[in-house]
RODO-2510 file (C-alpha; in nm, 4 decimals, decimal comma):
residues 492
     n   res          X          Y          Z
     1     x     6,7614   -19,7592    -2,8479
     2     x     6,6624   -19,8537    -3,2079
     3     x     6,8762   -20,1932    -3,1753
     4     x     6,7092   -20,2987    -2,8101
     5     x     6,3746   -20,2142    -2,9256
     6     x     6,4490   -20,4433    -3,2474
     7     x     6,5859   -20,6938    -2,9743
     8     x     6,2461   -20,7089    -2,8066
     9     x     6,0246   -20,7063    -3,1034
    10     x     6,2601   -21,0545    -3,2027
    11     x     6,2476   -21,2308    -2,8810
    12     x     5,8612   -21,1831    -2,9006
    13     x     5,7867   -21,3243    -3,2162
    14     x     6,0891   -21,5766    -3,1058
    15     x     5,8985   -21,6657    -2,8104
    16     x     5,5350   -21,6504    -2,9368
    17     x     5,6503   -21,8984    -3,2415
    18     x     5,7782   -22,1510    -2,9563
    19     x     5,4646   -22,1431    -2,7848
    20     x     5,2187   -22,3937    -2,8382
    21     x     4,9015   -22,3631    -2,9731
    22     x     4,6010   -22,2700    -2,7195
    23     x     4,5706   -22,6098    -2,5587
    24     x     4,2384   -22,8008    -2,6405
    25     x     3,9926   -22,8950    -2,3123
    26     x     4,0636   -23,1462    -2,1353
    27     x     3,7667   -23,2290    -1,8733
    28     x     3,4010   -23,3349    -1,9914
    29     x     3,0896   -23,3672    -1,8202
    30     x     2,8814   -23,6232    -1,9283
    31     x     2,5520   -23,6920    -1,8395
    32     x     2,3675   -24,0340    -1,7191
    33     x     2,0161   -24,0782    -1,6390
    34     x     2,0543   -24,3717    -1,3882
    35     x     2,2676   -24,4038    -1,0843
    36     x     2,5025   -24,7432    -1,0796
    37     x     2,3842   -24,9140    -0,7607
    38     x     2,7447   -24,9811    -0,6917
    39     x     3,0828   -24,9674    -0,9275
    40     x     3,1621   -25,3416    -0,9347
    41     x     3,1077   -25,4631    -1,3011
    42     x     3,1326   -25,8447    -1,1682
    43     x     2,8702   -25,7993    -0,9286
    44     x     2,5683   -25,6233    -1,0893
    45     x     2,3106   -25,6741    -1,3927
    46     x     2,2380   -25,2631    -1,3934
    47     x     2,3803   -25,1350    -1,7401
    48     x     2,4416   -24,8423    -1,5249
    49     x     2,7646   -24,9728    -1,4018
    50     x     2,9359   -25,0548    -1,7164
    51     x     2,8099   -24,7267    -1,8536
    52     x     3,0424   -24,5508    -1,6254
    53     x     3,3500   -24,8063    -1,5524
    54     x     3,3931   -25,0715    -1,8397
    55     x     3,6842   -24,9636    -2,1017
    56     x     3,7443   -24,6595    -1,8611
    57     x     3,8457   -24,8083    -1,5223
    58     x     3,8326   -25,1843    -1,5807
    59     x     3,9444   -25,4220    -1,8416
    60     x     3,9343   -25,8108    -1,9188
    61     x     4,1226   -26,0443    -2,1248
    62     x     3,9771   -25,9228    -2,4385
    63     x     3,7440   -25,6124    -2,5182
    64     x     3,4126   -25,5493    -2,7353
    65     x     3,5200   -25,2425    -2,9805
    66     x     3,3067   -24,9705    -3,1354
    67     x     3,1306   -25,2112    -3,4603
    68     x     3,0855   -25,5297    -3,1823
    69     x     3,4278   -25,6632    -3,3013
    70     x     3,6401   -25,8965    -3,0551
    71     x     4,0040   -25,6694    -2,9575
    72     x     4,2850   -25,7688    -2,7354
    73     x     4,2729   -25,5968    -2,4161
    74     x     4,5140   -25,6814    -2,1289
    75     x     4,5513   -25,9997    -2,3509
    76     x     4,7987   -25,9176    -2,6306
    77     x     4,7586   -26,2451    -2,8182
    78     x     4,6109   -26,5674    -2,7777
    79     x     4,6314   -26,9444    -2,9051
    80     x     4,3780   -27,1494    -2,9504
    81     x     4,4107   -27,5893    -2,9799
    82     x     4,2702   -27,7815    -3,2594
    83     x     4,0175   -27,9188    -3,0837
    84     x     3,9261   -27,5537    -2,9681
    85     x     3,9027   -27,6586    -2,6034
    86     x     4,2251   -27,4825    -2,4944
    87     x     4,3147   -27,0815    -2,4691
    88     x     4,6208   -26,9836    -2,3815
    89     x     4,6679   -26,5903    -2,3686
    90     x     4,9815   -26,4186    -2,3627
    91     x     4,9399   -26,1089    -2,1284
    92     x     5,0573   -25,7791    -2,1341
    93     x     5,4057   -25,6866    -1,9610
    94     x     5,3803   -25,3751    -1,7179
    95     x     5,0048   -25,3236    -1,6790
    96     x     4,9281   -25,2135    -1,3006
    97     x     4,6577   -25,1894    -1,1305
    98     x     4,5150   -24,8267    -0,9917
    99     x     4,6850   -24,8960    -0,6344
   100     x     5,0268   -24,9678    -0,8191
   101     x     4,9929   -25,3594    -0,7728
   102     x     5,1127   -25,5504    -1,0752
   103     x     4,8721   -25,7165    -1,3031
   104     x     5,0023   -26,0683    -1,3807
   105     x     4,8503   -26,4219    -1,4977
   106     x     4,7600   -26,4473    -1,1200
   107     x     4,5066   -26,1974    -1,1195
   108     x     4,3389   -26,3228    -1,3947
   109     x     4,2868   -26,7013    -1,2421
   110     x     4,1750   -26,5142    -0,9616
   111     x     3,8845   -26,3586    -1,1234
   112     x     3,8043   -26,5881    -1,3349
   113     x     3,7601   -26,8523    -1,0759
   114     x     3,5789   -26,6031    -0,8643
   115     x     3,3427   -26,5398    -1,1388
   116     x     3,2380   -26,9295    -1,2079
   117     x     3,2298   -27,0110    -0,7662
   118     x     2,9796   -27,1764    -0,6279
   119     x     2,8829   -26,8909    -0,4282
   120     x     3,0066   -26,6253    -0,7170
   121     x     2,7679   -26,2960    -0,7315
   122     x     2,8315   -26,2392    -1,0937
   123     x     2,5075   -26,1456    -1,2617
   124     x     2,5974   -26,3300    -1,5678
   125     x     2,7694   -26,6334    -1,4331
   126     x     2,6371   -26,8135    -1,7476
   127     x     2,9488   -26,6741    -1,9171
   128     x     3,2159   -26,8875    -1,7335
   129     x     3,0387   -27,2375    -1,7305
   130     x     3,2686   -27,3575    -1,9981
   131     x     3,5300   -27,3192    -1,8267
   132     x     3,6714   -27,6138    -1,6674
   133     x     4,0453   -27,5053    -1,5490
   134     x     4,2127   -27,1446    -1,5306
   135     x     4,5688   -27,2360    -1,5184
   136     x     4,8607   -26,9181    -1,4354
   137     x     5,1427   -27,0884    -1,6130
   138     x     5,3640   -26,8136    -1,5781
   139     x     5,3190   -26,4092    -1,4449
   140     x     5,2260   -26,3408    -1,8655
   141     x     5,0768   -26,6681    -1,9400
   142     x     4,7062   -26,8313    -1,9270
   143     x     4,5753   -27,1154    -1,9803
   144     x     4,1793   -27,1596    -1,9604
   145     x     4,0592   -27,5525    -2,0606
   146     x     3,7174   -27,5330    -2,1177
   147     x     3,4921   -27,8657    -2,0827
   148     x     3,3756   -27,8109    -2,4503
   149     x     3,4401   -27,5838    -2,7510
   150     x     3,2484   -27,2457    -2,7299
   151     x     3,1918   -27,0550    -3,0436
   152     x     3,1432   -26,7228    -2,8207
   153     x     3,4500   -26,7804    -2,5682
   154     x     3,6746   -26,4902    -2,6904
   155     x     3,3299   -26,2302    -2,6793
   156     x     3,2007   -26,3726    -2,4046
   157     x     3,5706   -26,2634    -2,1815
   158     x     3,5112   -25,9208    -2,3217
   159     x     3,1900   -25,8584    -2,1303
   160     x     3,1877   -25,6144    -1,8670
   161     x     3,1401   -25,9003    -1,6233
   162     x     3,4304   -26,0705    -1,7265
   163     x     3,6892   -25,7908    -1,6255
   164     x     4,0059   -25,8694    -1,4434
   165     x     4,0270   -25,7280    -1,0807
   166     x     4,3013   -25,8406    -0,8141
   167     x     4,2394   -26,0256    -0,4941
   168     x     4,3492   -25,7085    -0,2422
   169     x     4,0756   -25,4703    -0,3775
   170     x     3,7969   -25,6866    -0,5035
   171     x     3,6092   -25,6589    -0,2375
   172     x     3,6105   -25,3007    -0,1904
   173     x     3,5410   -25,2452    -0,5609
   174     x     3,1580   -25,1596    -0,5080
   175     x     3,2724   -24,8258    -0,3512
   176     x     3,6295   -24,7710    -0,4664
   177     x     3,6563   -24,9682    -0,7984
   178     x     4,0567   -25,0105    -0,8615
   179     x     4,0693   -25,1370    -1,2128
   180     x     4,3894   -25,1095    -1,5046
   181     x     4,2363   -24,8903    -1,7362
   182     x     4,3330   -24,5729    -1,8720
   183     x     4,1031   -24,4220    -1,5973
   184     x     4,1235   -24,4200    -1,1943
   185     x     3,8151   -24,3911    -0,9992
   186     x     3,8444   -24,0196    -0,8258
   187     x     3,5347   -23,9800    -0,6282
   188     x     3,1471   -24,0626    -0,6187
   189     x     2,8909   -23,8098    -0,4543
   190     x     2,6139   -24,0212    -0,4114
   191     x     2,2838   -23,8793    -0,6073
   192     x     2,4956   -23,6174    -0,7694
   193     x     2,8038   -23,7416    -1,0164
   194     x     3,0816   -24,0210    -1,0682
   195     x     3,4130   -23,8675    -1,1092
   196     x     3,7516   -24,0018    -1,3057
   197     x     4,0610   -23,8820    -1,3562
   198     x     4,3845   -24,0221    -1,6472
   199     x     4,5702   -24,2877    -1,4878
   200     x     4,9188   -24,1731    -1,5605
   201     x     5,0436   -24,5502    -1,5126
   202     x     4,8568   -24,6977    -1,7813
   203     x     4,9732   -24,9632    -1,9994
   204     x     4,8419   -24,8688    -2,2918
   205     x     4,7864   -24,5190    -2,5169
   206     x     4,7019   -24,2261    -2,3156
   207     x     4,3628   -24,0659    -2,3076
   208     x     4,2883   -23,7104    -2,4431
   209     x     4,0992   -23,6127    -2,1180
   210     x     4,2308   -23,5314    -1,7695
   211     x     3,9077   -23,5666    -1,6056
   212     x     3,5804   -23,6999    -1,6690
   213     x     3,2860   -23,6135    -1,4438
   214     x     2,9397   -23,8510    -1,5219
   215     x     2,6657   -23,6489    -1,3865
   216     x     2,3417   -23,8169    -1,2712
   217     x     2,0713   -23,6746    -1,4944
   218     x     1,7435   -23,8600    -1,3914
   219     x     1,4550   -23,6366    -1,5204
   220     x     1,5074   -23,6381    -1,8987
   221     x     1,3454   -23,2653    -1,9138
   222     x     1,6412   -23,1251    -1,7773
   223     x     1,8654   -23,2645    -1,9970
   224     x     1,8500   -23,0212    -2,2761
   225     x     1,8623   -22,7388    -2,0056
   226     x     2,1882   -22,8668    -1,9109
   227     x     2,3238   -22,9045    -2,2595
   228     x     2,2050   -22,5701    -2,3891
   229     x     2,3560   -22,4136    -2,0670
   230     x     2,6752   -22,5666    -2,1330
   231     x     2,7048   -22,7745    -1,7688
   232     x     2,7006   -23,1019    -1,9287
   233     x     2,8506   -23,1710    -2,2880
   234     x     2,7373   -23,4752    -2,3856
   235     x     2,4695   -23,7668    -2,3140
   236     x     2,6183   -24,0679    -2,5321
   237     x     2,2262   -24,1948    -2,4287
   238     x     1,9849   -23,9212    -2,4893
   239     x     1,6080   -23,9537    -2,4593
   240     x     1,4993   -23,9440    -2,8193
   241     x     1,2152   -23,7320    -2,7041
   242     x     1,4055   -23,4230    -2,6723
   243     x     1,5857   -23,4574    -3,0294
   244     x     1,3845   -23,1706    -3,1710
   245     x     1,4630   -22,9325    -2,9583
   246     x     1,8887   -23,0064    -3,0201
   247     x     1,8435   -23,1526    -3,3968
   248     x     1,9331   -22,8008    -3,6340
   249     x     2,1253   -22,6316    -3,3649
   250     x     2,5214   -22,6127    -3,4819
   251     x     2,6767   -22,6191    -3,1120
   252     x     2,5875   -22,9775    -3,0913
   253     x     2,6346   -23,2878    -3,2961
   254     x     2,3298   -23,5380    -3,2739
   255     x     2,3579   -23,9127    -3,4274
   256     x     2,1318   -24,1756    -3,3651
   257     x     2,3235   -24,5346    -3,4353
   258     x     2,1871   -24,9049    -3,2983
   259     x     2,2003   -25,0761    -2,9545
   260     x     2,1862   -25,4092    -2,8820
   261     x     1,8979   -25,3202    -2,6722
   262     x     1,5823   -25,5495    -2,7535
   263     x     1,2840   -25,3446    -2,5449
   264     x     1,0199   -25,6409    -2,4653
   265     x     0,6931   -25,6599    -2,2607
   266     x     0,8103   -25,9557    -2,0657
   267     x     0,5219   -26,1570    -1,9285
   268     x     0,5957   -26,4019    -1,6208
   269     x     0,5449   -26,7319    -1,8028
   270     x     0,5035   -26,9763    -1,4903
   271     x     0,2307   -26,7196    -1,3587
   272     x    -0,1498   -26,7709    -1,4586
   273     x    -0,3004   -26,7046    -1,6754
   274     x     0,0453   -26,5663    -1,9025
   275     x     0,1029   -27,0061    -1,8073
   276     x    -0,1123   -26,9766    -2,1216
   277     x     0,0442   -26,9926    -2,5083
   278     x    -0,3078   -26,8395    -2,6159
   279     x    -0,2559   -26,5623    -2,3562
   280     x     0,0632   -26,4700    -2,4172
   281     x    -0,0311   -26,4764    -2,8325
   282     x    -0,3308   -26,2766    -2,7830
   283     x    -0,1336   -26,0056    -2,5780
   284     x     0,1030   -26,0054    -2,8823
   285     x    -0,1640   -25,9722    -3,1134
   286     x    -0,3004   -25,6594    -2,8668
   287     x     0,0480   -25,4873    -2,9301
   288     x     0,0972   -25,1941    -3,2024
   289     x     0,4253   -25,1878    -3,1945
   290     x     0,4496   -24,8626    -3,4217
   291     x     0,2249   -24,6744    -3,1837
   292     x     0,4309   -24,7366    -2,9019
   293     x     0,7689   -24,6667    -3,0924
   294     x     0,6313   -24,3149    -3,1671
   295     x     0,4657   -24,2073    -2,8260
   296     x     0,7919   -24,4121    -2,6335
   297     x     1,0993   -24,3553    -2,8877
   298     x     1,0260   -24,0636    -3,0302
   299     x     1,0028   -24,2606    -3,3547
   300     x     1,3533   -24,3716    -3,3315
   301     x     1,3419   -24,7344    -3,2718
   302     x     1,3086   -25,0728    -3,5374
   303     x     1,0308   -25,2714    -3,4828
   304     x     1,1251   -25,6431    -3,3619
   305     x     0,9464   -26,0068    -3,3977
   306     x     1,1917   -26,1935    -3,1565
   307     x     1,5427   -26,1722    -2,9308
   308     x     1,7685   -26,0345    -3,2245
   309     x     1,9205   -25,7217    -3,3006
   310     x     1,8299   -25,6022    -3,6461
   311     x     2,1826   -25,4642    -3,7122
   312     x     2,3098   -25,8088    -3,6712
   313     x     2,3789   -26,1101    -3,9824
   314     x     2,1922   -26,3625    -3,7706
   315     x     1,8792   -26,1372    -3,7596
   316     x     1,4967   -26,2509    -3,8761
   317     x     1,2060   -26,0608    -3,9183
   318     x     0,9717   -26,1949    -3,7365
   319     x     0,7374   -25,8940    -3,7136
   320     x     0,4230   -26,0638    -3,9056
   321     x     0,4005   -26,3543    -3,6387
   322     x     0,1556   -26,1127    -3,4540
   323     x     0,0313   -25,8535    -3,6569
   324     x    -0,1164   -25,5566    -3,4574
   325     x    -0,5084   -25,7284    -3,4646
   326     x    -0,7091   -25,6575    -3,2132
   327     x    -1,0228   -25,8780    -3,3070
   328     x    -0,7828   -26,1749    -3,3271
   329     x    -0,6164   -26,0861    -3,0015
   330     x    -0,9915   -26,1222    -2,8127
   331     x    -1,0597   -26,4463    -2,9985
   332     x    -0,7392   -26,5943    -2,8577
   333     x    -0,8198   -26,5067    -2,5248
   334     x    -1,1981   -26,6681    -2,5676
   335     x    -1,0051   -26,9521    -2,6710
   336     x    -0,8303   -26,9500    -2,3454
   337     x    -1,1521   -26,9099    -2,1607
   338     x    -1,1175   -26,5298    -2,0695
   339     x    -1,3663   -26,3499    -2,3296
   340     x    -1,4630   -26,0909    -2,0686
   341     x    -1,0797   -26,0362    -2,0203
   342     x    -0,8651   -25,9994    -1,6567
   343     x    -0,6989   -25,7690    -1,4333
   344     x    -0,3123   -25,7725    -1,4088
   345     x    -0,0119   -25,5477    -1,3096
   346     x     0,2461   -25,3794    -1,4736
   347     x     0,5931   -25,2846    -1,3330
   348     x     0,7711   -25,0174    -1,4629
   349     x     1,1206   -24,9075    -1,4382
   350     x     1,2015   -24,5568    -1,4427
   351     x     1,3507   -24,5552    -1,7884
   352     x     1,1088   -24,3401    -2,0149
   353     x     1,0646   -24,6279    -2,2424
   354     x     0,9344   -24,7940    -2,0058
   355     x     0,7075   -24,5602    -1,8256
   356     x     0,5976   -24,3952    -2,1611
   357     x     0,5487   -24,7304    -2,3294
   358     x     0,3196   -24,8785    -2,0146
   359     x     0,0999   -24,5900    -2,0796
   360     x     0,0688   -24,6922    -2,4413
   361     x     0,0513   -25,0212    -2,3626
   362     x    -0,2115   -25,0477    -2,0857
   363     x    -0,4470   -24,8010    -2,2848
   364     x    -0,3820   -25,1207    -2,6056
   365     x    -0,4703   -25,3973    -2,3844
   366     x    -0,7741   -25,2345    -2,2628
   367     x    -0,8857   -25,2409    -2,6109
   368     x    -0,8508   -25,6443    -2,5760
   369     x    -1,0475   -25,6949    -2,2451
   370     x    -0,7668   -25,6479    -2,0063
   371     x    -0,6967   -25,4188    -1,7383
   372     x    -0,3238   -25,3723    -1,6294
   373     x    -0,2602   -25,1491    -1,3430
   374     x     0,0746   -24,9485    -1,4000
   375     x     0,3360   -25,0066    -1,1088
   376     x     0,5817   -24,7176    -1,1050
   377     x     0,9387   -24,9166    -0,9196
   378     x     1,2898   -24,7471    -0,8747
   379     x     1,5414   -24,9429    -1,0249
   380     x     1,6721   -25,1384    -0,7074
   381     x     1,3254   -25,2350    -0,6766
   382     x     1,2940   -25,3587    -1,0235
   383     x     1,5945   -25,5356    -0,9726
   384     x     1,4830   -25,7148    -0,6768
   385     x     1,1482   -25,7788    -0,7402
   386     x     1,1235   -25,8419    -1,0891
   387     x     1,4704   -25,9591    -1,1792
   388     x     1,5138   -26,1613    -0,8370
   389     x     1,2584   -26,2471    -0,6823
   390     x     1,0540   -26,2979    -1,0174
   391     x     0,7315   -26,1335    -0,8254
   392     x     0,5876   -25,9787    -1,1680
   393     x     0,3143   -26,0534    -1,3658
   394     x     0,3984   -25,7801    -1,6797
   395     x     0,6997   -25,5597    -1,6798
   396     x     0,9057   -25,3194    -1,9555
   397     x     1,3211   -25,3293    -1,9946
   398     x     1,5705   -25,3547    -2,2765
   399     x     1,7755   -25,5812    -2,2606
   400     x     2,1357   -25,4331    -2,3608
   401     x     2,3469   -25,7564    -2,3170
   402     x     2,4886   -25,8068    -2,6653
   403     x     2,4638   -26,1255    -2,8147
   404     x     2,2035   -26,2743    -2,5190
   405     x     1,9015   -26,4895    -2,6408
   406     x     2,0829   -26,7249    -2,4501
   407     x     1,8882   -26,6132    -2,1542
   408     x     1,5780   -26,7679    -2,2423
   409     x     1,7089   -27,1087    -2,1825
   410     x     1,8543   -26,9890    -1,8432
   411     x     1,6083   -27,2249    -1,5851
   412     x     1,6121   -26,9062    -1,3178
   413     x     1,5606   -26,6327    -1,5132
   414     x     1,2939   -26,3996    -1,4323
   415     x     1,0731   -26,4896    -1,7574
   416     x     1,0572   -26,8242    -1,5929
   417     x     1,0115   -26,9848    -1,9395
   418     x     1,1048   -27,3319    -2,0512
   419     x     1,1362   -27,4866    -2,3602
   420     x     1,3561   -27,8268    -2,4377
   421     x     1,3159   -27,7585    -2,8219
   422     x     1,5173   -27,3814    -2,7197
   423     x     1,7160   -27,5098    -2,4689
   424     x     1,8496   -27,8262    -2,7415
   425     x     1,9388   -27,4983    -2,9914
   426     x     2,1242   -27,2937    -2,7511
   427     x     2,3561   -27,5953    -2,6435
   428     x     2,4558   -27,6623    -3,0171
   429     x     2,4902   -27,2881    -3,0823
   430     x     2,7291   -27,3195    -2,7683
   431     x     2,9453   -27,5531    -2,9166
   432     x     3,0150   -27,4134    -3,2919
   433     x     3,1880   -27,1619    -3,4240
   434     x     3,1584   -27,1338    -3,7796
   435     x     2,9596   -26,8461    -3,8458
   436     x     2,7355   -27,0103    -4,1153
   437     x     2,6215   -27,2572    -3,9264
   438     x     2,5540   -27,0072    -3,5730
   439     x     2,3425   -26,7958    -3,7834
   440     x     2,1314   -27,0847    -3,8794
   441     x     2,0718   -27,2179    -3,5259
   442     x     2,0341   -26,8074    -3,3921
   443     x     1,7001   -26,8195    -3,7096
   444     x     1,5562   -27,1594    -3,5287
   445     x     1,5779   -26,9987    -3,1648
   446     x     1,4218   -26,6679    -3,2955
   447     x     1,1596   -26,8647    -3,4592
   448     x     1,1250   -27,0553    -3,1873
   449     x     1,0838   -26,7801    -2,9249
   450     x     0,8023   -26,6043    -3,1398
   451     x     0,6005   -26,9025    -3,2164
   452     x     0,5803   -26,9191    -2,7930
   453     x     0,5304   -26,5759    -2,7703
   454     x     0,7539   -26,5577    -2,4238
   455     x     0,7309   -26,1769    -2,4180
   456     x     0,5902   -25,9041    -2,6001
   457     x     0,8487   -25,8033    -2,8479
   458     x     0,8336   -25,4513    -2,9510
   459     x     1,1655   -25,2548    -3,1101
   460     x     1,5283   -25,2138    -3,0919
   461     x     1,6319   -24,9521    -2,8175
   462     x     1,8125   -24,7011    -3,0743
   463     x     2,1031   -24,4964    -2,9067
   464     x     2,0747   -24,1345    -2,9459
   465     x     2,3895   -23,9454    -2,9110
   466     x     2,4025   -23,5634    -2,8381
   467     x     2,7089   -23,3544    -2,7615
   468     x     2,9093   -23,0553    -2,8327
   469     x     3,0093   -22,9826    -3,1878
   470     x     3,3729   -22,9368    -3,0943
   471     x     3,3779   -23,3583    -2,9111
   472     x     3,4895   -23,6597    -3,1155
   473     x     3,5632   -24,0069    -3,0322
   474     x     3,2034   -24,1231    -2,8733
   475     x     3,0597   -24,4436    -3,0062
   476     x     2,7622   -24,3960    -3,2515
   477     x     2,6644   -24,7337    -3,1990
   478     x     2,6205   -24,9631    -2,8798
   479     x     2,7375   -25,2747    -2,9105
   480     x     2,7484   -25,3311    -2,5513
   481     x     2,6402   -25,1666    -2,2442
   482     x     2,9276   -24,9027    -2,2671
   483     x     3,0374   -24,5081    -2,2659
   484     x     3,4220   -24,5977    -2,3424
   485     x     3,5439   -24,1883    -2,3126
   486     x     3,9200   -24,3482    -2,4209
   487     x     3,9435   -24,1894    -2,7294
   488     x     3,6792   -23,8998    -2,7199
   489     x     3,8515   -23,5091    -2,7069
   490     x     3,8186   -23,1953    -2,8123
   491     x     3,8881   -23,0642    -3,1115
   492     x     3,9783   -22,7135    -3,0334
***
């Protein structure tokens, strides 16, 4: 009896030494205050899109990493000719697609010249007009010729628009995005939450998590609720109003890190009387930009003069070209023949940025003579009205896009402003690479920008991070419009 009980107590400890550890989590809810209006990355400006899909269910040539650097995505390698006209990328052997199709140098001409077509939906087709030839010279081989050196080529093909999709589900990819990341689209329930599961085919290293559920968290007072409750884990973008009430508490982690995210007061420039340089500087002048950082951001936010990201080399400060002065700001607009001030509109989006910050705003410009009435818009409305159809007269958005004061010189974009001195800048900046010299050229177009006083520029969107203690791997930093969830797990 004594040698079978002996027996048992061995095989126990035999047995509980060959089991594993208790297995860390492997599912995440993560929350999202907008709704993508559809999941095709190549056919959509909302950030809300790539927030969900880019890194995670689609990939391009290259990829934007964590710190903004250029990485090789389902491009291993690439060469580059003397003349820097010519890429040729070797791709990746094996990668498939979500629906088990191969990825192969087909696919990528495919997209590529669907991106740059005539009739191409892409909401920054502005990337591709280098390009002159996509060439498939073999199943692992591109060639791209471009019609002139471009110092931003390699970033640009890491964009979220740029992603590589095949031919047999591209056009379904709005509702059933089939991509050749490390994440397959599982399910959307419309209103409610996004929902991914691990591709076991993928190319590349495996993720930590099984499944990843984004849940659509509009109204920002219920996102501490959910966190404290435990039904959502993390909001990579948290308001930065309800900091205080997470900040000190040990189950979570907080960090606050930089977007590319320049939030502006955009003013329609072809519309009267904004037609006006004295309006547009006087408006400027109006602005406290502190004031609206700490009623809109919390207090979280860096105070901008122009289109640059303070976190990047090229950056200027430009803040003293309009000191907050409210007695200069009314001169300027005698000047322009409005001393008893106008009426005007403001759209906002439903961001709280935005709808805080037109509150802070309007009540600033009253103080100059001018009225604007505050025009709450959902964001497909925004999108079309403002963005499209360019019927605005003020508005409020960040602008996320890293690396884009290139879209000032764009001749149908919805700030409708144009400027041959700019526009001469941008198309040298286009062609050089050396770093020294982009810089320089990215100082003259910020100067440039707030001598004209296109928009109202007021801070840097900062990203505020919040989620459980026991999660690592999330960005602290937002170099593009992203949520990549491929290397965030639990720790125990």
């Amino acid at each position: 009896m004594k040698s079978w009980t002996s027996f048992l107590a061995a095989a126990a400890i035999a047995t509980a030494l060959s089991l594993p550890a208790f297995a860390a989590r492997t599912d995440l809810v993560i929350g999202i205050p907008l709704e993508p209006p559809h999941l095709d990355p190549t056919a959509g400006a909302a950030a809300a899109i790539d927030e969900v899909l880019y890194a995670n269910v689609f990939e391009g040539l290259t990829r934007i990493g964590p710190s903004g650097e250029v990485l090789p995505a389902l491009a291993e390698s690439w060469e580059i000719s003397d003349d820097g006209a010519v890429y040729t990328f070797r791709l990746r052997s094996g990668v498939k697609f979500h629906d088990g199709s191969d990825f192969d140098a087909e696919d990528v001409k495919f997209s590529l010249d669907r991106a740059r077509a005539a009739d191409s939906v892409n909401a920054q087709k502005i990337l591709f007009e280098a390009i002159d030839s996509v060439e498939a010279v073999d199943p692992a081989t591109v060639k791209i010729t471009l019609r002139h050196p471009q110092g931003a080529f390699l970033y640009n093909m890491g964009w979220g628009d740029a992603v590589i999709v095949a031919p047999e589900s591209a056009g379904t990819n709005k509702e059933k995005p089939i991509g050749t990341g490390p994440f397959r689209f599982e399910s959307w329930a419309k209103g409610a939450s996004i929902r991914l599961a691990k591709a076991d085919s993928y190319w590349g290293e495996s993720a930590y998590l099984d499944k990843v559920e984004f849940r659509i968290v509009p109204d920002a007072a219920a996102a501490v609720p959910a966190l404290l409750s435990g039904d959502v884990q993390a909001f990579p973008f948290f308001q930065p109003d309800g900091v205080a009430q997470i900040e000190g508490d040990p189950r979570f982690k907080v960090e606050v890190g930089a977007t590319e995210g320049e939030t502006l007061l955009t003013m329609n420039n072809k519309k009267a009387p904004f037609d006006k340089l004295k309006v547009r500087q006087a408006i400027s002048y109006a602005l406290d930009r502190q004031a609206i950082i700490d009623g809109a951001s919390a207090g979280l936010g860096t105070p901008i003069g122009s289109h640059q990201s303070p976190a990047s080399k090229a950056y200027v400060d430009l803040t003293g070209t309009y000191p907050h002065d409210v007695a200069k700001a009314k001169e300027l607009l005698k000047e322009a023949g409005l001393e008893n001030g106008f009426r005007t509109t403001i759209k906002l989006p439903p961001p709280s940025y935005a709808r805080l910050g037109g509150e802070i705003i309007a009540s600033q410009l009253r103080e100059v003579g001018i009225e604007a009435e505050i025009i709450p818009v959902e964001w497909a409305q925004w999108l079309d009205q403002v963005f499209t159809r360019k019927d605005f007269d003020l508005t409020i958005v960040s602008h996320t896009e890293p690396n884009d004061i290139d879209i000032y010189a764009r001749k149908d974009y919805y700030f409708n402003y144009d400027n041959p001195a700019f526009d001469k800048v941008i198309a040298e900046l286009n062609l050089i690479s050396d770093e020294a010299k982009r810089n320089d050229l990215l100082g003259q177009a910020q100067k440039i920008l707030a001598d004209d006083a296109v928009v109202g520029f007021l801070y840097e969107l900062p990203k505020v991070g919040v989620w459980d203690a026991k999660l690592e791997g999330f960005w602290k930093d937002a170099p593009i419009q992203a949520n990549d969830v491929t290397k965030v797990r639990w720790t125990d």
